[in-house]
N, C-alpha and C positions, 0 to 999 in steps of 0.2 A: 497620686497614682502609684507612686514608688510603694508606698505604705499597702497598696494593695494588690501590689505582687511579690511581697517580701519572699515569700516561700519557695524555694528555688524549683518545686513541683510544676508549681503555676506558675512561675517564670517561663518555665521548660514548657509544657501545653501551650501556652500563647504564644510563645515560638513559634511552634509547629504547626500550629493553626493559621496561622498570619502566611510562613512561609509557606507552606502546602495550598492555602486558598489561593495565593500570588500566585504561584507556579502555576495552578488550573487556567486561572484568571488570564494569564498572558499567552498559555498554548492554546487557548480560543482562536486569540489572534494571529497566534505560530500555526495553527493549520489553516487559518483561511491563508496565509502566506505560502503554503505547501512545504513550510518547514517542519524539521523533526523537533518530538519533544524536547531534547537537550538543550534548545536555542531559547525555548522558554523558561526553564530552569535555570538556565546560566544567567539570562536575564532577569529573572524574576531575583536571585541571589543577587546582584548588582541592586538592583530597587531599591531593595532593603537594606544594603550597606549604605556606607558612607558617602556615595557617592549621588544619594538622591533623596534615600527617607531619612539619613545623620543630615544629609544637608539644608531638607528643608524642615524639618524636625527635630533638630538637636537635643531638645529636653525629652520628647515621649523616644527617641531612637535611644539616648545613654541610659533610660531605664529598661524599656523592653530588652533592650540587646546590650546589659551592663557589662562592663571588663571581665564581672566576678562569675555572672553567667556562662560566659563565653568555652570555659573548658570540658563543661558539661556537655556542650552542643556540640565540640568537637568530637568527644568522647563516643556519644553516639552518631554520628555523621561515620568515624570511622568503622564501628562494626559494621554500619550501611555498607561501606564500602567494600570492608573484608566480603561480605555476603555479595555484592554484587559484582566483585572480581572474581570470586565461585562460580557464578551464574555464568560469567563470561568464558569462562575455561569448559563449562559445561555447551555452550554455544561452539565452543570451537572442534569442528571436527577433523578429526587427524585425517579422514579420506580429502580433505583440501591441500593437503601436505603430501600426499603421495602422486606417485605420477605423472607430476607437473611436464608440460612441455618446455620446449626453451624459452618458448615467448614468455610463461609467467618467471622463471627463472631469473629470463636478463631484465625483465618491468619491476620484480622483486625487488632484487641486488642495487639496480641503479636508483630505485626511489628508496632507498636506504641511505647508499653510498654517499650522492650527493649533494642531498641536503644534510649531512652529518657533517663532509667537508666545508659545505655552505657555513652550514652551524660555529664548525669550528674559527671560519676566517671572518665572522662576524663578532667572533668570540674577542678578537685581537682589536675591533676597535671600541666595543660595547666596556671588557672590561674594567680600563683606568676610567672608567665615566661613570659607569653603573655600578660597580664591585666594590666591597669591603678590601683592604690590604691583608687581612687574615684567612680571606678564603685561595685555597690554593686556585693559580691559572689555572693546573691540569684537569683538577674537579668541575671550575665553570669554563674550562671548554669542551671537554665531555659532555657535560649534562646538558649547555646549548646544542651541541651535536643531535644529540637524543631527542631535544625538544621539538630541533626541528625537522626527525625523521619519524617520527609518531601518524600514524595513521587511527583514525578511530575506527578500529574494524567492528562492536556493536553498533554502533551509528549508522555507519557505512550499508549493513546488513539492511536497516530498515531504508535508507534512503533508497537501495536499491532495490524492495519489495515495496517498497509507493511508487519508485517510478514503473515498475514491471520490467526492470531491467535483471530481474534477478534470474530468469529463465534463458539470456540471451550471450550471446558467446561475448560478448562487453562484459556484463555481469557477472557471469561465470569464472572471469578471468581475471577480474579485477576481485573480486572475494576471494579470491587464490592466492592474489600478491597483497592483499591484506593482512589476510591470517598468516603471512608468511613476515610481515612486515611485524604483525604486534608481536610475535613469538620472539623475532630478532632482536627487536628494540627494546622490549620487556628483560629479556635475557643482557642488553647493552646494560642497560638503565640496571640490572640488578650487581650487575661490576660495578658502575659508576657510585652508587650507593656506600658498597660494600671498602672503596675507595673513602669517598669522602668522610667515614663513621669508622675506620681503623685509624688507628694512633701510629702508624709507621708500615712501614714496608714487611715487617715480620706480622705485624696485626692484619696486613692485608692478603696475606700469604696463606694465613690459617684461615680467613675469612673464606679464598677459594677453595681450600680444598675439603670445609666443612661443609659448601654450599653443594660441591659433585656428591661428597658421602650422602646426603643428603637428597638430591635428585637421584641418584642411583637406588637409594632405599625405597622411594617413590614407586619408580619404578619397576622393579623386581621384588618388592616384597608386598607395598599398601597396592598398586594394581592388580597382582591375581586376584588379593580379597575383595577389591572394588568388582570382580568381575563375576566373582561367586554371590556376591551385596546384592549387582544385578540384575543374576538371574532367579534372584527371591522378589526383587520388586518390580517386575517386568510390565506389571499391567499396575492400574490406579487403585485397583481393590489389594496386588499386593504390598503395596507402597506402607505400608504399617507406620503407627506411629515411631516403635520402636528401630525401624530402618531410617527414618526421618533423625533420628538420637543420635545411631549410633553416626550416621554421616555428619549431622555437627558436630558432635566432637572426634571424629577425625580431623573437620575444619577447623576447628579450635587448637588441635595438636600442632595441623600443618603450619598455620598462620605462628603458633606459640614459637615451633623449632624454628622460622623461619629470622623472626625476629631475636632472638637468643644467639644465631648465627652473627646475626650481625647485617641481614640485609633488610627488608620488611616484612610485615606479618602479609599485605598485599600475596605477594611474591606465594608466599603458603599457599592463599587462599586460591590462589591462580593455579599452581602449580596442581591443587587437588582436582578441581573442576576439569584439568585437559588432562587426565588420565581417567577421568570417569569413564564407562564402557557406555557407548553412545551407539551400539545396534538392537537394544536390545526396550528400549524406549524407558526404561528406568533413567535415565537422565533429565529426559521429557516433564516425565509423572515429578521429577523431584524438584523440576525447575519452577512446573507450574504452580504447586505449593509454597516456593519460595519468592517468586518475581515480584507478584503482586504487592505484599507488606515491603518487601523491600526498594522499589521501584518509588513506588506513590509517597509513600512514608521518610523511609529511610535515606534513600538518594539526596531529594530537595532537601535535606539539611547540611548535607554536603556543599552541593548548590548555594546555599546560603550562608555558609560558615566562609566559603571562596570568595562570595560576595560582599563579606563583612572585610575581610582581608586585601580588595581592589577599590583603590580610592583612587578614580578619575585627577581628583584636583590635583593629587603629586604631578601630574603632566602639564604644570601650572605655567609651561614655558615652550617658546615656539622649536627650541632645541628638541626637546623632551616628544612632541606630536610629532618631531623628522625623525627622529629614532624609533620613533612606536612606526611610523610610516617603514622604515627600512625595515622594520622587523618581519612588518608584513610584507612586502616586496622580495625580501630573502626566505621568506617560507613559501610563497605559490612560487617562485621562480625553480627552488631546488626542488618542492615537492611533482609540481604541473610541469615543467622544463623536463624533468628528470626521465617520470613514466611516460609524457607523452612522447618523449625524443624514441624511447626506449620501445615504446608498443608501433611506432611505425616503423622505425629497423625491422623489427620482426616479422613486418606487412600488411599489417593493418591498416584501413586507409587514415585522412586524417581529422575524418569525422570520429570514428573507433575512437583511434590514439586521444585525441582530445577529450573525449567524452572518459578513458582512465585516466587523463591526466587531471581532471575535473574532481573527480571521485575518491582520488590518491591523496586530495591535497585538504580532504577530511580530517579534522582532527578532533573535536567536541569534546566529550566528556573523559575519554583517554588524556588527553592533553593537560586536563584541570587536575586530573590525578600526579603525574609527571609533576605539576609546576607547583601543587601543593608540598611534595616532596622536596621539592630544589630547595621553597621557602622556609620548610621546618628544618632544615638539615644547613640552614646558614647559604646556601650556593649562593644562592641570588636574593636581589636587596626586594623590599616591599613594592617600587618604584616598575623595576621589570618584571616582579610577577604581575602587575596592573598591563603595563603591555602586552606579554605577551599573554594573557587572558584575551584580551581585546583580537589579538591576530589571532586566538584560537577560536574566538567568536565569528570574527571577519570569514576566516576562510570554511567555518562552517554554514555560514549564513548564507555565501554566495553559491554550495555545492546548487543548491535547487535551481535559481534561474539561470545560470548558465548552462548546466545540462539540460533544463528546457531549449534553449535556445540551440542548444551545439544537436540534441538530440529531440527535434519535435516528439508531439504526440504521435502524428499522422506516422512517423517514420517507424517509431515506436510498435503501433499498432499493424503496421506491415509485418515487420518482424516477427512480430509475435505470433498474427495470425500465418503466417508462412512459416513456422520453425522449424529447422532442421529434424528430418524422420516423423514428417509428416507428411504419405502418401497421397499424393492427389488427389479425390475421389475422380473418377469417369468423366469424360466429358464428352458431350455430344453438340450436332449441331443445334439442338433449342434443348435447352437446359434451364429448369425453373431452379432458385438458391430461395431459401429462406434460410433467416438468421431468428435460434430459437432463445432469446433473452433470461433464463432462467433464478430469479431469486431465490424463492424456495422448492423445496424440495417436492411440493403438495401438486406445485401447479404443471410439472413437467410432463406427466401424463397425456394430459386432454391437449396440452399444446403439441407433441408430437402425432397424437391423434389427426390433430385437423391438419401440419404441417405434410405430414406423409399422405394426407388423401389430397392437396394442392399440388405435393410435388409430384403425384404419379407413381404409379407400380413399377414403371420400368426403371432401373437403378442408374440405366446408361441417360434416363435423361431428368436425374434432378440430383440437386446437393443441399443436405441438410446439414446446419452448423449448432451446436447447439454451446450458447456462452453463458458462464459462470465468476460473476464480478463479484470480489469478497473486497469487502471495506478493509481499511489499512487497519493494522494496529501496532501500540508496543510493545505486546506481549513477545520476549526474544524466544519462548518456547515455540512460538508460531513457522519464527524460522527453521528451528532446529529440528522439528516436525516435517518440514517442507509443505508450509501449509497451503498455499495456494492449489496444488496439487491437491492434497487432500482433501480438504472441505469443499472444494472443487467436483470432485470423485463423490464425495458424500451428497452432496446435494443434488448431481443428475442422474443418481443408481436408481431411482424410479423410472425415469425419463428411458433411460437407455433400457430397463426391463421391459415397460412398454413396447418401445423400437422392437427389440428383439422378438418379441410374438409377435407385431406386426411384419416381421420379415424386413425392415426397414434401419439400410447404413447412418449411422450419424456420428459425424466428427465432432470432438470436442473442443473446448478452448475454456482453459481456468486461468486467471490470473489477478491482483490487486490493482485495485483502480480505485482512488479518490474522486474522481469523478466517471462517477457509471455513464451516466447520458453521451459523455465526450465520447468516451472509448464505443459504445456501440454504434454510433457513430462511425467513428471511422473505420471501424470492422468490418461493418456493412460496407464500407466504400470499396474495402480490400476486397474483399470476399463477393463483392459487387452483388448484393442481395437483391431480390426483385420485391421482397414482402419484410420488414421486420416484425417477426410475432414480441409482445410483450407482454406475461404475465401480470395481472393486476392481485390485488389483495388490500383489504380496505388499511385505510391509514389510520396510525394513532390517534391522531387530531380530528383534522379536518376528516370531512365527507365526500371531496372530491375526487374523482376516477381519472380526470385528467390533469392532473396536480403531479408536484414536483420531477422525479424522475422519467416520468411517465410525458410530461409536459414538454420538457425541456427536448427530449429523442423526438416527440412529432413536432415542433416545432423545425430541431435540426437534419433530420436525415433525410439524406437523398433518393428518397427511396419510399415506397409506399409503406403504413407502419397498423397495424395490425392489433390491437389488446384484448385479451382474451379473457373476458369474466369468464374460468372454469365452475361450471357449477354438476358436475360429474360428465362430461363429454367422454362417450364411448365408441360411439360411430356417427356416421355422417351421411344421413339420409336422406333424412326432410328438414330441407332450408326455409328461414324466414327472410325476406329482405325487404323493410320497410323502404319506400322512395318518392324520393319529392324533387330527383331533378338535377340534384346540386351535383360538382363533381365526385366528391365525396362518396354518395349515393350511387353515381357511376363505377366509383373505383368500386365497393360493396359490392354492385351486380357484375361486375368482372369477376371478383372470387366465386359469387354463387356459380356462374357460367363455368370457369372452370373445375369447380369439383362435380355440375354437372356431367360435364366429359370425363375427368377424371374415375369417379367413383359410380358413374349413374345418380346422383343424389335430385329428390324430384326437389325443385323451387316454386314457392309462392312469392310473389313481388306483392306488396302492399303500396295500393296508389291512394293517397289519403286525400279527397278535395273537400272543399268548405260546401257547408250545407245550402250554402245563398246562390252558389255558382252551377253552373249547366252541368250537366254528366258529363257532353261531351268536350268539356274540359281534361276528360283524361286519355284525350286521341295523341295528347305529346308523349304523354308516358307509355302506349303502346307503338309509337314507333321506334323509341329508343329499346324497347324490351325485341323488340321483333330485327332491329341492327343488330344487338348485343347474342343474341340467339342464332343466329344466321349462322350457316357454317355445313360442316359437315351434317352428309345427312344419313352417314352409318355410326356405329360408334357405343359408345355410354353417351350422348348426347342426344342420340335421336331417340334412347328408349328410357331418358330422364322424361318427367313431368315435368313443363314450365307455365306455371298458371299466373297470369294477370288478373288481382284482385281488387278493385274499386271501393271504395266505403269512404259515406260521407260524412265530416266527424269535425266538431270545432277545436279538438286537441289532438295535433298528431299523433304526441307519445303515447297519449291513453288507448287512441286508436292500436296504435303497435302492441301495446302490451294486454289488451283484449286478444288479438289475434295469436300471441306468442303463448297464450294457455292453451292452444288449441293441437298440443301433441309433437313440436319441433324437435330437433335435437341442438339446431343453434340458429340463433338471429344475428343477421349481419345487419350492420346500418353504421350510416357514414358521417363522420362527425357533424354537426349543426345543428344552429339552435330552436330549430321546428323537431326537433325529439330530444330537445332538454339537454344537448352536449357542446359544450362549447370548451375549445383549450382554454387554459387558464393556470396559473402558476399555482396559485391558493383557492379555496374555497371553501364558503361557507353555509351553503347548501347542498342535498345530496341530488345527484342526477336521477331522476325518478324511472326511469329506464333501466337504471343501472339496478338499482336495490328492488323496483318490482317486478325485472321480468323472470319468471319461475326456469325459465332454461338455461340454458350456455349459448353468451353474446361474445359475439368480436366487433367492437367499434375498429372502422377505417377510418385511416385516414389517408387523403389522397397527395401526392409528393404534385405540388404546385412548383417549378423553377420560378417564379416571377415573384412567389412569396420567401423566397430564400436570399439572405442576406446578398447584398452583391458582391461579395471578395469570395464566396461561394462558387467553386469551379461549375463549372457545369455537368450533371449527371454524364457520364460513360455509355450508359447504356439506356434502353426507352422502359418504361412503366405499363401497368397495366393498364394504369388509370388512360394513358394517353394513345393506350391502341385498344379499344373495347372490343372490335371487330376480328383482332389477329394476338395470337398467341406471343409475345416478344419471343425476333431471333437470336438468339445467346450463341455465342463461338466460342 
C-alpha cells in the first residue's frame, strides 16, 4: 500500500478524501442530534487520529497519515484557516459593538473576567503536573486564562439561528456579548502570543508597539480603500474577479505583516475581515465566494490535522480523566456561573440568564484554533491539548440539549410568534385565524386566496398569519445577510401582493426551524388557529401528497389542517365537496358552509352510494347537509346555491373526479380512504384524486382530540369540525 501512495500528491488527495467523506459521514449523525457542524469535524478529526483509526489500524493509519506527510497537511489546514479567520471578521459586524446596554456590557466583562481568573488559578495547580520546566508560568497562565474565556462566536451564530433564538431579545444579547467576547479574547490571546515568541522584555516591547502601528495603519489607511473596494462590488455582478485579487492579497499582506510582527498570520487575517465595509453587501457577495471551498474543504483538514494531534490513550490514568474532569468543571462553572450570575443582575429572569449562560459556555471551533496555537508555540504539553480538546468538545456538545431543555420549543415558538413590534391585528368577539404555511413562493397566491374568502371581508373579524420556515444552514453569509428575514421576505412577496389587491391584512412570521412540522405546530397553538392551510407541491421521490412534512402537522396539530393543491385558484365560486359521512368529510362541509356565507360561493355536495344499495340510502347524507346549512336566512348564505348530488358509482374517487371536470374552482374533501387519501409517513403510490383532479383541491383534515397523543394538552378553543351548526366563538 505504502508503495502506492508514495507520491505525496496522492498522499495528499486521499487525505482529503478520507477526511472530508468522515466529516459528511458523522454530521449525518450531528444533525439528527441537532448539533452544529463543528461537533462533526472535531469528531470526525479525532476518528482519524490516533485515537481510533492509529488505534485500530496502525499499519494502514502510519501510511495514510505518515510523519513525513504530516507538514503538508498542516500547511494547507493553516491557509484554511487564514481564510476562514477572514470570513469571520467578515461575519462580525461592528453595529454589534455599538450601543450596547449595561446588561450586554456587565454579561460581556464578567464571562471574560472570570473564567480568565478561573483559567489563571487552574493554571497553579495544572502547571507542575502538566507543564515543561522551560515554558514560562506567566505564558501558561495567560494562555489557560484565554483558553478558558473563548467563546465560539461563529458557532454560536448558527446555534442560535437553528434554534430561532436569533431574533429574540436572548439572542440578541447574547451575540453582543459574543462578538464582544471574541474581539477581547482575540485581542488577549494576540499579547499572550506576542509574549511567549519575544526573546525578552525589549523583544516584547517592540512586539506591542509594531502590533498598534500596525492596527492603526489598518485602520486609517487599508479601511477608506476597503470602503471605496466596497462600493465597486456592491452587488454579485460587481464583485469582479479582479476585486476578488485584489482582496486576497490584501489577506496575504495582512496575515504576511502580521506574522513578521511577531504575533500570527491568524490575527492579519481577522483583523482584515472586521474592518471590511459590511452595509453595503460587498462583504456578503465576497463571503459567499469564499465560504464554501473554504468551509467543506479547507476547514476539515484543520479538523483533522487536531485530530492527528489528540491522542485519548495519553489519559491512560485515573489521575489524568480527574484532570480532564476539572478542566471541564472549571470551564462551564466560569463560563455559565459567570454570564448567567451576570444576566440576572441585570434582570432577566432565570430562564433568560440560563439560557446565556448555556450559550456563553460555547466554544468549538474558536477554541481548537487557540489550543492549536498554545501547542505549536510550546505553552502546553500534547497531554492538555487532548484535554482540553475534549472540554472544548464537551461544552460544545451539551449547548444543544440543555438549551432545549432550559428553553423548550413551545416557549420558543411563543416568543417568536409574539415578538416585540408586532401589533396585534383586531380582535373581535368571533374571530376566524388561519395559519398560512408557506414553502414556496408559487403557492402563496391561491392560498391567501381561499384563506381571505374563509376569513371574511370584515378585517375586525379575522386574522391572517402567514409563516415561512427556511431550513438551517452553514453558510456564515446567511447570517451576515440576516437571512431568515430575507428569504423569508423573498418567498411571501407574491402572497402579500396577492393580499394587497385583495384588500386583505396578513402578518407575517420568518424564521429557521430544523423541524418545520414542530414549529407549525406550535404556532398554530400560539396564534390559536382554527384552519392550518399547507401548501403542497409534489416531492422528489415518492408520490405521496400526505407524506412527510405534510404528514407529520396532520397528524400533530390541534387544530383542523387544510392542504391546498394550487392548481391556479383565483376566486372562489363554485364549490366541490365530495361526502361519505366521515368526520373528515364533516369538517370539508364546514369550509364549504362558510365560504358559502362568507363569499356567496354556490356548493355542490357529492353523495356517492353503491350501485347494489337503495337510493334512499342517501336520506343520512341529506340530513347532515340540511343541519350543516341551517342558519341564517339573509346573508351570502341564503343567496349561495347549495345542491345535494346523488350518483351511484363503485369508485368514490372516480365518482369525485368525473364530477370535478364539470367547471369548479375548488374541491374540498376530507381525508379517507374511500377517495384514495390516507395519512401516511411514505408512499409509494400516487393519490389518484390528487394527480387527476383538473382543479384546485383542499384535502381536510379534521383535529380528532381522542386521536392526539395523550401528554397532548387539550385544544383552547372548539373547531369547526366539532360545531358544524355554529360559527366558533373566539375572544
Amino acid at each position: 500500500m505504502e508503495n502506492l501512495i508514495h507520491n505525496p500528491l496522492t498522499r495528499f488527495l486521499i487525505q482529503a478524501f478520507l477526511i472530508i467523506a468522515c466529516a459528511r459521514l458523522v454530521g449525518l449523525v450531528a444533525r439528527k442530534l441537532e448539533q452544529p457542524m463543528v461537533i462533526a469535524e472535531v469528531t470526525a478529526g479525532i476518528l482519524l487520529g490516533p485515537s481510533l483509526f492509529g488505534w485500530i489500524f496502525p499499519d494502514a493509519s502510519a501510511v495514510v497519515f505518515a510523519t513525513e506527510s504530516l507538514p503538508l497537511l498542516k500547511l494547507v489546514s493553516e491557509v484554511g484557516l487564514i481564510v476562514f479567520m477572514f470570513l469571520i471578521g467578515l461575519e462580525l459586524d461592528p453595529k454589534l459593538l455599538r450601543g450596547r446596554g449595561h446588561a450586554s456590557v456587565l454579561i460581556s466583562h464578567t464571562s471574560i473576567v472570570l473564567p480568565f481568573a478561573m483559567g489563571g488559578l487552574l493554571a497553579l495547580y495544572l502547571y507542575p503536573r502538566l507543564s515543561a520546566s522551560t515554558v514560562p508560568f506567566a505564558s501558561f497562565t495567560l494562555f489557560m486564562g484565554v483558553a478558558m474565556s473563548i467563546t465560539a462566536f461563529p458557532v454560536l451564530a448558527r446555534i442560535l439561528t437553528d434554534k430561532r433564538l436569533l431574533g429574540t431579545k436572548v439572542g440578541a444579547l447574547t451575540i453582543t456579548c459574543a462578538a464582544v467576547d471574541d474581539v477581547t479574547a482575540w485581542c488577549i490571546l494576540a499579547f499572550v502570543v506576542s509574549i511567549a515568541r519575544s526573546t525578552g522584555l525589549v523583544g516584547a516591547v517592540w512586539t506591542t508597539v509594531f502590533a498598534l502601528a500596525y492596527i492603526a495603519g489598518m485602520m486609517f489607511l487599508v479601511r477608506p480603500f476597503l470602503a471605496r473596494l466596497g462600493e465597486r462590488g456592491a452587488s454579485k455582478e460587481g464583485l469582479s474577479q479582479d476585486l476578488v485579487a485584489i482582496t486576497l492579497l490584501l489577506l496575504i499582506v495582512s496575515s504576511w505583516t502580521t506574522e513578521m510582527i511577531g504575533i500570527h498570520p491568524l490575527f492579519g487575517a481577522f483583523m482584515l475581515g472586521a474592518i471590511m465595509p459590511k452595509g453595503t453587501g460587498f462583504a456578503q457577495s465576497l463571503a459567499e465566494k469564499l465560504e464554501d471551498f473554504a468551509v467543506v474543504f479547507l476547514l476539515p483538514l484543520f479538523f483533522a490535522f487536531s485530530g492527528l494531534r489528540t491522542h485519548i490513550g495519553l489519559l491512560n490514568s485515573a489521575d489524568g480523566w480527574v484532570m480532564c474532569g476539572l478542566i471541564i468543571v472549571v470551564a462551564c462553572a466560569g463560563k455559565f456561573g459567570g454570564s448567567a450570575v451576570a444576566a440576572r443582575i441585570t434582570g432577566l429572569n432565570w430562564r433568560e440568564a440560563s439560557a446565556i449562560g448555556i450559550l456563553m459556555n460555547t466554544r468549538g471551533l474558536m477554541e481548537l484554533i487557540v489550543l492549536n496555537l498554545g501547542l505549536d508555540l510550546g505553552i502546553i504539553s500534547p497531554k492538555l491539548f487532548t484535554m482540553m480538546v475534549l472540554m472544548a468538545l464537551v461544552t460544545t456538545f451539551m449547548t444543544s440539549p440543555l438549551l432545549r431543555w432550559i428553553y423548550p420549543p413551545e416557549e420558543l415558538a411563543k416568543e417568536l410568534a409574539d415578538a416585540p413590534g408586532r401589533t396585534p391585528l383586531p380582535v373581535a368577539a368571533e374571530v376566524f385565524t388561519v395559519l398560512l404555511c408557506v414553502s414556496y413562493d408559487r403557492s402563496g397566491p391561491g392560498m391567501v386566496t381561499l384563506a381571505s374568502a374563509l376569513a371574511g371581508r370584515g378585517s375586525e373579524a379575522r386574522r391572517l398569519y402567514a409563516l415561512r420556515l427556511i431550513p438551517p444552514t452553514d453558510r456564515g453569509s446567511f447570517h451576515m445577510d440576516q437571512g431568515p428575514e430575507r428569504q423569508g421576505a423573498a418567498a411571501l412577496s407574491p402572497l402579500l401582493s396577492r393580499a394587497k389587491e385583495l384588500d386583505v391584512e396578513v402578518r407575517t412570521l420568518s424564521f429557521v426551524s430544523p423541524k418545520p412540522s414542530h414549529d407549525i405546530c406550535n404556532v398554530a397553538d400560539v396564534k390559536q388557529a382554527d384552519l392550518v392551510l399547507v401548501g403542497w407541491h409534489k416531492p422528489l421521490l415518492s408520490q405521496t401528497v400526505l407524506g412527510g412534512t405534510v404528514y407529520e402537522v396532520m397528524r400533530s396539530a390541534r387544530t383542523d389542517v387544510g392542504v391546498l393543491v394550487d392548481r391556479g385558484l383565483a376566486a372562489v365560486r363554485k364549490l366541490l365537496v365530495p361526502f361519505h359521512g366521515t368526520a373528515h368529510d364533516k369538517a370539508a362541509l364546514a369550509l364549504a358552509r362558510r365560504l358559502a356565507q362568507q363569499v356567496g360561493a354556490d356548493v355542490t355536495i357529492l353523495h356517492v352510494v353503491n350501485p347494489k344499495r337503495r337510493a334512499d340510502d342517501a336520506l343520512g347524507a341529506q340530513e347532515t347537509v340540511d343541519e350543516v346549512f341551517e342558519g341564517e336566512e339573509g346573508g351570502a348564505l341564503r343567496k349561495s346555491k347549495v345542491t345535494l348530488k346523488v350518483v351511484a358509482h363503485d369508485s368514490p374517487a372516480d365518482a369525485a373526479l368525473e364530477e370535478a371536470g364539470r367547471g369548479y374552482d375548488l374541491v374540498l374533501v376530507g381525508v379517507g380512504s374511500e377517495w384514495g387519501l390516507t395519512q401516511r409517513r411514505f408512499g409509494i403510490r400516487a393519490e389518484n384524486i390528487i394527480q387527476g383532479c383538473p382543479t384546485s383541491l383542499l384535502v381536510v383534515r379534521c383535529y380528532e382530540p381522542a386521536a392526539v397523543p395523550a401528554q397532548a394538552p387539550a385544544p383552547s378553543q372548539p373547531m369547526l369540525s366539532t360545531a358544524l351548526t355554529a360559527e366558533p366563538d373566539r375572544t
